[in-house]
C-alpha positions in Angstrom: 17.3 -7.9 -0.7 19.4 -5.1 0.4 19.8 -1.7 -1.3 21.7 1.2 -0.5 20.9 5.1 -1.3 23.0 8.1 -0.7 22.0 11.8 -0.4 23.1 14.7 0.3 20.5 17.1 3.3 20.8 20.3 4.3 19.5 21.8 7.6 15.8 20.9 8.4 15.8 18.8 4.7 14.2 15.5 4.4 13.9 12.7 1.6 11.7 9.9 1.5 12.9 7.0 -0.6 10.0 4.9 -2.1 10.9 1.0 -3.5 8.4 -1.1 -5.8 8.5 -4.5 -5.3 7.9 -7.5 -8.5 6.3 -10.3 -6.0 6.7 -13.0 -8.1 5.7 -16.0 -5.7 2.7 -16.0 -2.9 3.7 -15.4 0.7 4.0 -13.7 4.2 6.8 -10.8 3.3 8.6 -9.5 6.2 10.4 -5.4 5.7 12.8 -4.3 8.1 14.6 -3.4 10.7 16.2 -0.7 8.7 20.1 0.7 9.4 20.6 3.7 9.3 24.4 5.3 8.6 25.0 9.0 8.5 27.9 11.4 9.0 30.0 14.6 7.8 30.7 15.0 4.1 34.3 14.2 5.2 33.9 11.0 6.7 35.5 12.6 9.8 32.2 11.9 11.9 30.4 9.0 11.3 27.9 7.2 13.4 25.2 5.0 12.5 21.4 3.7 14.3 18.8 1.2 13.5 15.1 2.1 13.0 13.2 -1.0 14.1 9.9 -0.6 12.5 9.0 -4.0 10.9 6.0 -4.4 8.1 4.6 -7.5 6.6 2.9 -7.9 3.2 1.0 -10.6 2.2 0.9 -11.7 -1.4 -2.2 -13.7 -2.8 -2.4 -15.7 -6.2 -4.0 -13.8 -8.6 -7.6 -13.9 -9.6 -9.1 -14.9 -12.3 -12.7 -15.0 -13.5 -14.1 -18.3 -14.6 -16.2 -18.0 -17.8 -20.0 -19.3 -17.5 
């Protein structure tokens, strides 16, 4: 799954993007690396990096309780 956002910062300005995620099927998820591109308004002076920070998430079959 791939997603792109775009924003505008100022000096010293951050953002943080949060995703939700619809895990539909059980299993070992792996997140990550994420790219990175940035640049002038202009697209005169582009560059881009890669944050390599991986995560994992591990999605179990839901519970149910059994009546007695």
């Amino acid at each position: 799954m791939s997603t792109n956002h775009s924003t505008s910062l100022a000096w010293y300005e951050r953002v943080v993007w949060r995703r939700r995620f619809t895990c539909e099927a059980r299993g070992f998820y792996r997140f990550g690396p994420t790219i990175l591109r940035y640049g002038d308004p202009f697209g005169f002076f582009d560059s881009s990096g890669e944050r390599p920070d991986i995560d994992y998430m591990v999605v179990l079959p839901r519970l149910y309780e059994l009546s007695a």
